[in-house]
KOLTOR-580522 format. One record per atom (N, C-alpha, C): residue number from 1; residue in one letter; atom name; x, y, z. Coordinates in Angstrom, 3 decimals. Layout:
{atom NUM,'A','CA',{X,Y,Z}}
...
This chain:
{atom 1,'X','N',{115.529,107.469,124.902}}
{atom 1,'X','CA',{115.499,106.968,123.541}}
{atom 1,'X','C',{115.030,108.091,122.611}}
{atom 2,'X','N',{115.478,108.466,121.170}}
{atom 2,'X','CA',{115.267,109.108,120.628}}
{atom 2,'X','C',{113.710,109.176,119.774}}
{atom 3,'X','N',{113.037,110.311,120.094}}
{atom 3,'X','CA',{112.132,110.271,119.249}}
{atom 3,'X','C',{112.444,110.722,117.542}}
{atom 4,'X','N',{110.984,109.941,116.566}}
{atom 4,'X','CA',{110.922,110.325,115.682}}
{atom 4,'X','C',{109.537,110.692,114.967}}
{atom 5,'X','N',{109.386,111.678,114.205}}
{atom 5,'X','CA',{107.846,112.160,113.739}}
{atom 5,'X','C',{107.908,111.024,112.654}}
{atom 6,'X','N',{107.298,110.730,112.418}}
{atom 6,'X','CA',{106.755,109.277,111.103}}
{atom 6,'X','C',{105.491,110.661,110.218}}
{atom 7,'X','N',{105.566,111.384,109.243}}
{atom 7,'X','CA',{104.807,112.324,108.150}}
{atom 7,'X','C',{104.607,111.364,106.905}}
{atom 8,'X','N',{103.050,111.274,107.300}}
{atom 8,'X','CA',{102.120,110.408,106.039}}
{atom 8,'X','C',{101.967,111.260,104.739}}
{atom 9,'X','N',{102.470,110.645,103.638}}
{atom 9,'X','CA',{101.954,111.977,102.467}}
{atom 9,'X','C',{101.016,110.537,101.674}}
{atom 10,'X','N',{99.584,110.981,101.512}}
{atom 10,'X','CA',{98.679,110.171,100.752}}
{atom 10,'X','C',{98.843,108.552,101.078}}
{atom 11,'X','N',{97.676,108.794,101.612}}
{atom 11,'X','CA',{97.077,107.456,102.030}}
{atom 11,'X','C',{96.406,106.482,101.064}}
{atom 12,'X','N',{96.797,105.261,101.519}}
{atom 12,'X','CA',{96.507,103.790,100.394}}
{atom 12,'X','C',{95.479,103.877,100.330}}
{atom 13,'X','N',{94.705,103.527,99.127}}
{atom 13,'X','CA',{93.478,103.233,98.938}}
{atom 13,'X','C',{93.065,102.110,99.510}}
{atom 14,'X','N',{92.082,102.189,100.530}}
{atom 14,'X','CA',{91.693,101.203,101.434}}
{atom 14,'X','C',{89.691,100.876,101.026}}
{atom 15,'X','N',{89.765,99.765,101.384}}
{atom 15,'X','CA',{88.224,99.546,100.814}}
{atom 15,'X','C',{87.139,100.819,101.622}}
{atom 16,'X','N',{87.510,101.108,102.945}}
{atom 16,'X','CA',{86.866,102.342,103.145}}
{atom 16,'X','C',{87.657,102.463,104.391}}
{atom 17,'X','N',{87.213,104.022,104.577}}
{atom 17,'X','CA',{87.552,105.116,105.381}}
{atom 17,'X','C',{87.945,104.024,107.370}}
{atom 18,'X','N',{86.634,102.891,107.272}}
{atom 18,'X','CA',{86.889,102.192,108.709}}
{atom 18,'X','C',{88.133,101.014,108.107}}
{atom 19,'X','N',{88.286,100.594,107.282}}
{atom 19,'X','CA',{89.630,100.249,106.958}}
{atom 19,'X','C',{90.399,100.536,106.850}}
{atom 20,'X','N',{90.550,101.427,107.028}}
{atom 20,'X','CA',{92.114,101.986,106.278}}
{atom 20,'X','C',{92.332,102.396,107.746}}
{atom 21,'X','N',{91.759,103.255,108.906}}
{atom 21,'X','CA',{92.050,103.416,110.166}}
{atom 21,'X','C',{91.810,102.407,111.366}}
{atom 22,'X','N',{91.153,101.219,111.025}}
{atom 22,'X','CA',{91.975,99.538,111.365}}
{atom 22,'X','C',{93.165,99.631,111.324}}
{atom 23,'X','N',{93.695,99.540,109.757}}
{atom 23,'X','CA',{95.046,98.841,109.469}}
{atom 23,'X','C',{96.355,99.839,110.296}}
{atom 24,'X','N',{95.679,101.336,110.376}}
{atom 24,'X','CA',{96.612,102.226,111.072}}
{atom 24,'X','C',{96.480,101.982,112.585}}
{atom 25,'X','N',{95.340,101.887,113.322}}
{atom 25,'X','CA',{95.365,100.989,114.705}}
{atom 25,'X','C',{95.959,100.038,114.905}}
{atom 26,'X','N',{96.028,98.911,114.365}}
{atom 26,'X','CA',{96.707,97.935,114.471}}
{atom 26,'X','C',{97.954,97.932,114.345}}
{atom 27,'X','N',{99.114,98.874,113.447}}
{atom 27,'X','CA',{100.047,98.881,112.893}}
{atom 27,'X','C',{100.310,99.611,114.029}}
{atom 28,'X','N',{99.820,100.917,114.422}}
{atom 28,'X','CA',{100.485,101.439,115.635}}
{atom 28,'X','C',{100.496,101.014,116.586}}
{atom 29,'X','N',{99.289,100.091,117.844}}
{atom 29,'X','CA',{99.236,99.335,118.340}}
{atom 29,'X','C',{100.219,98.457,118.678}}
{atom 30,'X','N',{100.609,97.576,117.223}}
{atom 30,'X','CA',{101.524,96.730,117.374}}
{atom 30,'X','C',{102.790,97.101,117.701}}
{atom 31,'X','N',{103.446,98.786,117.873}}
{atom 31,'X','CA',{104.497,99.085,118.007}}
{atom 31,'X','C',{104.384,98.857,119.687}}
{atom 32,'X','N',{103.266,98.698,120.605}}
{atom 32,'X','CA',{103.348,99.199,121.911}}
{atom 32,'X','C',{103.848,100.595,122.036}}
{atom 33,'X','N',{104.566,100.665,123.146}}
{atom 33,'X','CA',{105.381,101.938,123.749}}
{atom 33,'X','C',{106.259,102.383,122.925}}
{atom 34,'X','N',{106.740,101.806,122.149}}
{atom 34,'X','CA',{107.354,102.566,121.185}}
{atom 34,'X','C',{106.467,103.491,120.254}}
{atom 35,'X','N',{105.232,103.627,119.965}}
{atom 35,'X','CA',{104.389,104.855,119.663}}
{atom 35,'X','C',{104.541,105.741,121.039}}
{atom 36,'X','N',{104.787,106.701,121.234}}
{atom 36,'X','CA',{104.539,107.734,121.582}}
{atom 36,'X','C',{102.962,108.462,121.699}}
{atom 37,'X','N',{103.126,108.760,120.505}}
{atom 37,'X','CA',{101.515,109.781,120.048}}
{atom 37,'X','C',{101.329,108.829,118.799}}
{atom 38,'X','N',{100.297,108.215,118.863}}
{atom 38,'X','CA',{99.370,107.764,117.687}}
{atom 38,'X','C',{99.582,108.888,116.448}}
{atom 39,'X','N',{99.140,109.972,116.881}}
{atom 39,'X','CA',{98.767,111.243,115.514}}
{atom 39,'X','C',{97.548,111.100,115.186}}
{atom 40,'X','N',{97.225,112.054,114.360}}
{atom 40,'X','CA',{96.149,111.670,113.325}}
{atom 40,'X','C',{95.701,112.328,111.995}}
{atom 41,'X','N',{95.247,111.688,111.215}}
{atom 41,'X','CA',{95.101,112.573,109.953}}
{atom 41,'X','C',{94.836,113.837,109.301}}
{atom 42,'X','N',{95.391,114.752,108.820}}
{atom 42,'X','CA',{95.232,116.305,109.034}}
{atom 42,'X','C',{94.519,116.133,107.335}}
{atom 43,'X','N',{93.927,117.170,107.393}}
{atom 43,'X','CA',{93.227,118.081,105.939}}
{atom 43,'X','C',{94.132,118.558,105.154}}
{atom 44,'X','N',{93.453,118.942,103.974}}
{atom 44,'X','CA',{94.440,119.456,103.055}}
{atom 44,'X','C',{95.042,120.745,103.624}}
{atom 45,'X','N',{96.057,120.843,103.485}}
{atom 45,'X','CA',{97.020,122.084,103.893}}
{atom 45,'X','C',{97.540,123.050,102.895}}
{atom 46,'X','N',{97.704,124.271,103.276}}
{atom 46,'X','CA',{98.400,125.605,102.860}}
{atom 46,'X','C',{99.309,125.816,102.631}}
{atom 47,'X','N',{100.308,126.207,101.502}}
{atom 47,'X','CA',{101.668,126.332,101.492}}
{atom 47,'X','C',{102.043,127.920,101.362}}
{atom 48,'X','N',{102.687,128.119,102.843}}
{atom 48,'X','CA',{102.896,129.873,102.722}}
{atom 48,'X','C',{104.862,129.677,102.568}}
{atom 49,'X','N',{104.832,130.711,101.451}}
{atom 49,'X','CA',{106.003,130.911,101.103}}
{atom 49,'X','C',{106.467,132.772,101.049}}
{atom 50,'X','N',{107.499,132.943,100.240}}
{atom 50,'X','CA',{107.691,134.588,99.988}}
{atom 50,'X','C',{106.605,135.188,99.115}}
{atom 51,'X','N',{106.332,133.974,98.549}}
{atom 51,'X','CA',{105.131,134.536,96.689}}
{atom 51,'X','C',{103.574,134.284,97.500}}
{atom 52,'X','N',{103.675,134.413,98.812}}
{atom 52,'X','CA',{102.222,134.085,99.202}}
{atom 52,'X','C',{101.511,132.664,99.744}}
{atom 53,'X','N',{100.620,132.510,99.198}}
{atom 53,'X','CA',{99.805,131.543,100.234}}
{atom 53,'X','C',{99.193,130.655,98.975}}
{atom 54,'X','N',{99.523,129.319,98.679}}
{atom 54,'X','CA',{98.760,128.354,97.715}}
{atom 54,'X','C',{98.496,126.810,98.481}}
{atom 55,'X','N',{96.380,126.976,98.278}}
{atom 55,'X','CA',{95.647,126.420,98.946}}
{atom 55,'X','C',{96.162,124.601,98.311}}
{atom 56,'X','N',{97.180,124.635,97.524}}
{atom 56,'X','CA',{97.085,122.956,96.862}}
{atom 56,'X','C',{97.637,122.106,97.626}}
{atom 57,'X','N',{97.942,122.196,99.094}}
{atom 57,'X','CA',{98.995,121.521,99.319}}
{atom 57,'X','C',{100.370,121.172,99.156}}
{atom 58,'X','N',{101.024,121.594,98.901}}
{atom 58,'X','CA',{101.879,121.230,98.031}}
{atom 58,'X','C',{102.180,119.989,96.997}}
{atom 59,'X','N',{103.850,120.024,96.601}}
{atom 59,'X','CA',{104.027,118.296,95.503}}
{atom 59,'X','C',{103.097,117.420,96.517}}
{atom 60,'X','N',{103.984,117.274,97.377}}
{atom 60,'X','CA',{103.621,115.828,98.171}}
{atom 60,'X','C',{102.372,116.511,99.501}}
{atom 61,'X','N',{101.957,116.733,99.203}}
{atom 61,'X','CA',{101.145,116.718,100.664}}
{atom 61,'X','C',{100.785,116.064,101.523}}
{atom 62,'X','N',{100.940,116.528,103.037}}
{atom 62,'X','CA',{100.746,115.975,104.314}}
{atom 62,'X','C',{99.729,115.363,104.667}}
{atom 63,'X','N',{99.266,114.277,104.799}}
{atom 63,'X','CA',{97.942,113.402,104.908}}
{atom 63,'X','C',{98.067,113.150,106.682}}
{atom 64,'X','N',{98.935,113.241,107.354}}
{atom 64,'X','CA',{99.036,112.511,108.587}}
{atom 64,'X','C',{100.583,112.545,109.376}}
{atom 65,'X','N',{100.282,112.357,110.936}}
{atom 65,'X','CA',{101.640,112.241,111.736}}
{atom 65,'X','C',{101.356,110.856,112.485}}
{atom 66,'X','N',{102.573,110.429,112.851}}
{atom 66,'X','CA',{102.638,109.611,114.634}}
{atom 66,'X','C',{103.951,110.091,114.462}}
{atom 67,'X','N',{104.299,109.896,116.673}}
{atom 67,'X','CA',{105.384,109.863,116.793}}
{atom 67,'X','C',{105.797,108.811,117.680}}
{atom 68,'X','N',{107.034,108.515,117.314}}
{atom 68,'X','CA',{107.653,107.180,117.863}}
{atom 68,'X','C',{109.079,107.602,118.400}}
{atom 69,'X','N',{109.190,106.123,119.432}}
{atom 69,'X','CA',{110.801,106.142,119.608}}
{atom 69,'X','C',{111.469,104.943,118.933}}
{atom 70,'X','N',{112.175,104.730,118.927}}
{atom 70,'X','CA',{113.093,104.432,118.185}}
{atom 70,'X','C',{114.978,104.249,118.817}}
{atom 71,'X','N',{116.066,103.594,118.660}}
{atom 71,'X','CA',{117.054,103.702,119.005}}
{atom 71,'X','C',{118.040,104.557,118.383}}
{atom 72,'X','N',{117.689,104.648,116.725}}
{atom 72,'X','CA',{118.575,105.199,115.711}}
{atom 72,'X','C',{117.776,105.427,114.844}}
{atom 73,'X','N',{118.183,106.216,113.329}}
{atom 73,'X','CA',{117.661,106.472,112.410}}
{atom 73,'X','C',{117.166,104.983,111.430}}
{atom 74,'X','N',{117.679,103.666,111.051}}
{atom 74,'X','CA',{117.733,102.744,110.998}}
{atom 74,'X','C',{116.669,101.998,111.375}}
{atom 75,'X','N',{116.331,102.034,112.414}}
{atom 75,'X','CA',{115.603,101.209,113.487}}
{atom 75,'X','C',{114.213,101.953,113.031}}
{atom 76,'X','N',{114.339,103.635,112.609}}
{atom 76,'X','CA',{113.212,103.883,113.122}}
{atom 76,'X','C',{112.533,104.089,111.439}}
{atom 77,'X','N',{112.843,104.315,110.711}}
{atom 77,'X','CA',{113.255,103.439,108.949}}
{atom 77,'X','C',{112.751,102.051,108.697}}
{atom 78,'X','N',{112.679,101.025,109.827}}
{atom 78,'X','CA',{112.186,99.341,109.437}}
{atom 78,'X','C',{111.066,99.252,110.083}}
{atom 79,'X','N',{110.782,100.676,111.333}}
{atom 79,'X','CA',{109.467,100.143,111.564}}
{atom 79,'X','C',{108.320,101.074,110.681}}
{atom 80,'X','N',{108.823,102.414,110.274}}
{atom 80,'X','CA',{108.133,102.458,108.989}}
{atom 80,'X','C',{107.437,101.869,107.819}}
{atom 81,'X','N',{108.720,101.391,107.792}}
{atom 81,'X','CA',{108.429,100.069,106.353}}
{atom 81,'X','C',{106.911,99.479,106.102}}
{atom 82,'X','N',{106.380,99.474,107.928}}
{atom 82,'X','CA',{105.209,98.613,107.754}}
{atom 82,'X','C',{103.909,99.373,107.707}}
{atom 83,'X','N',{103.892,100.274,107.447}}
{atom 83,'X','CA',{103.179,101.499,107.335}}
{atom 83,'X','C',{102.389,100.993,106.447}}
{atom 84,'X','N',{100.779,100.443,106.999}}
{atom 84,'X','CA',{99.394,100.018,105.862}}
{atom 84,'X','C',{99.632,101.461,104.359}}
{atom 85,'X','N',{100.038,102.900,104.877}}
{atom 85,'X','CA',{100.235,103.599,103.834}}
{atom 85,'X','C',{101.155,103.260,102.705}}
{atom 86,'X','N',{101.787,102.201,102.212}}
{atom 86,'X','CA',{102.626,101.874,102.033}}
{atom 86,'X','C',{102.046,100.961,101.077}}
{atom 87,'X','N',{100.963,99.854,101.474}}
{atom 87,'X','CA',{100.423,99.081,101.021}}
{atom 87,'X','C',{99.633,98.952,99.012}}
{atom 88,'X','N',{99.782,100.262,98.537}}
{atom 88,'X','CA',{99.434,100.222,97.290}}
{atom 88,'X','C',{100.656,100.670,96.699}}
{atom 89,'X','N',{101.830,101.211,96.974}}
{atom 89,'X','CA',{103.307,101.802,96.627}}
{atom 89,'X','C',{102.894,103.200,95.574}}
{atom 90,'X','N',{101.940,103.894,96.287}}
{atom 90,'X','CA',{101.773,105.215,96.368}}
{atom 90,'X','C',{102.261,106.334,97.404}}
{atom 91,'X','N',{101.666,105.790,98.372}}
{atom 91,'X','CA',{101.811,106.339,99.879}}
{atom 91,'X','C',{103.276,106.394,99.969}}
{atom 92,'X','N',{103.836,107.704,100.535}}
{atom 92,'X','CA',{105.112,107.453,101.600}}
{atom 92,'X','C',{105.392,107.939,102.797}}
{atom 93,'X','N',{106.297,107.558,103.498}}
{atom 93,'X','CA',{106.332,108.081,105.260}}
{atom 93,'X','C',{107.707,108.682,105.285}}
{atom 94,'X','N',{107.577,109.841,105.500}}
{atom 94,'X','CA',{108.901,110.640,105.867}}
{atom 94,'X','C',{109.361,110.328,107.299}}
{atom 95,'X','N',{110.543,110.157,107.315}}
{atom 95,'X','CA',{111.285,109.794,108.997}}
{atom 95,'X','C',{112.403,110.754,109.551}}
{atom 96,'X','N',{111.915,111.886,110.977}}
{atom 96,'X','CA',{112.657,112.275,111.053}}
{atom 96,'X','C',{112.770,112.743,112.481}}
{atom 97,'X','N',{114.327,112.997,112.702}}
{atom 97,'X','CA',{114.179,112.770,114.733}}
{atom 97,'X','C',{113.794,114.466,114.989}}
{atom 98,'X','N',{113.350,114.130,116.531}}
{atom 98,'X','CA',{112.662,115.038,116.575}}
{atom 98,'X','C',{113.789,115.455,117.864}}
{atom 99,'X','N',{114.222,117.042,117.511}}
{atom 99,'X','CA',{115.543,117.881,118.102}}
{atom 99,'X','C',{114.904,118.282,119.389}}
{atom 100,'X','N',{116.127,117.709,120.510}}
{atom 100,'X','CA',{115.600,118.400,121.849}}
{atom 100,'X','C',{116.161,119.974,121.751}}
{atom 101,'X','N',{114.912,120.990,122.372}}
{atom 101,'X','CA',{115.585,122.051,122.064}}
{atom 101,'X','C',{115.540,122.492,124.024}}
């Protein structure tokens, strides 16, 4: 079955820090075996380009990974959807398969 990386950019405002990684336990949890790798939340990140190195993160910056399987691109798109990041319609989850090399 095909895997896919699920990339968190900014996380919902949750009443606190043990809430908001509930609602992501549970949500992954509930996938079973279809999570793969849980992931987990990364720091602000670096954007190295030709013009150098800028500490802002970029537009959207990377808040977080999991990886999942999935059957199709579709499939793996609706179980996104339920992404607690999602929950204030700030947050979004990038979906994308991950290439056997």
């Amino acid at each position: 079955m095909p895997k896919y990386i699920l990339a968190y950019h900014r996380f919902a405002k949750f009443e606190n820090l043990e809430a908001g990684a509930t609602a992501m336990k549970n949500w992954l949890g509930d996938m079973g075996e279809k999570c793969v790798d849980w992931g987990n939340p990364v720091g602000l990140s670096k954007t190295v380009s030709a013009d150098g190195i800028a500490d802002n993160g970029g537009a959207n910056p990377l808040s977080g990974y999991s990886i999942i399987e999935a059957g199709d691109d579709a499939e793996a798109c609706e179980m996104a959807k339920a992404c607690p990041i999602l929950s204030d319609g700030k947050g979004s989850v990038e979906v994308a398969p991950i290439m056997e090399m």
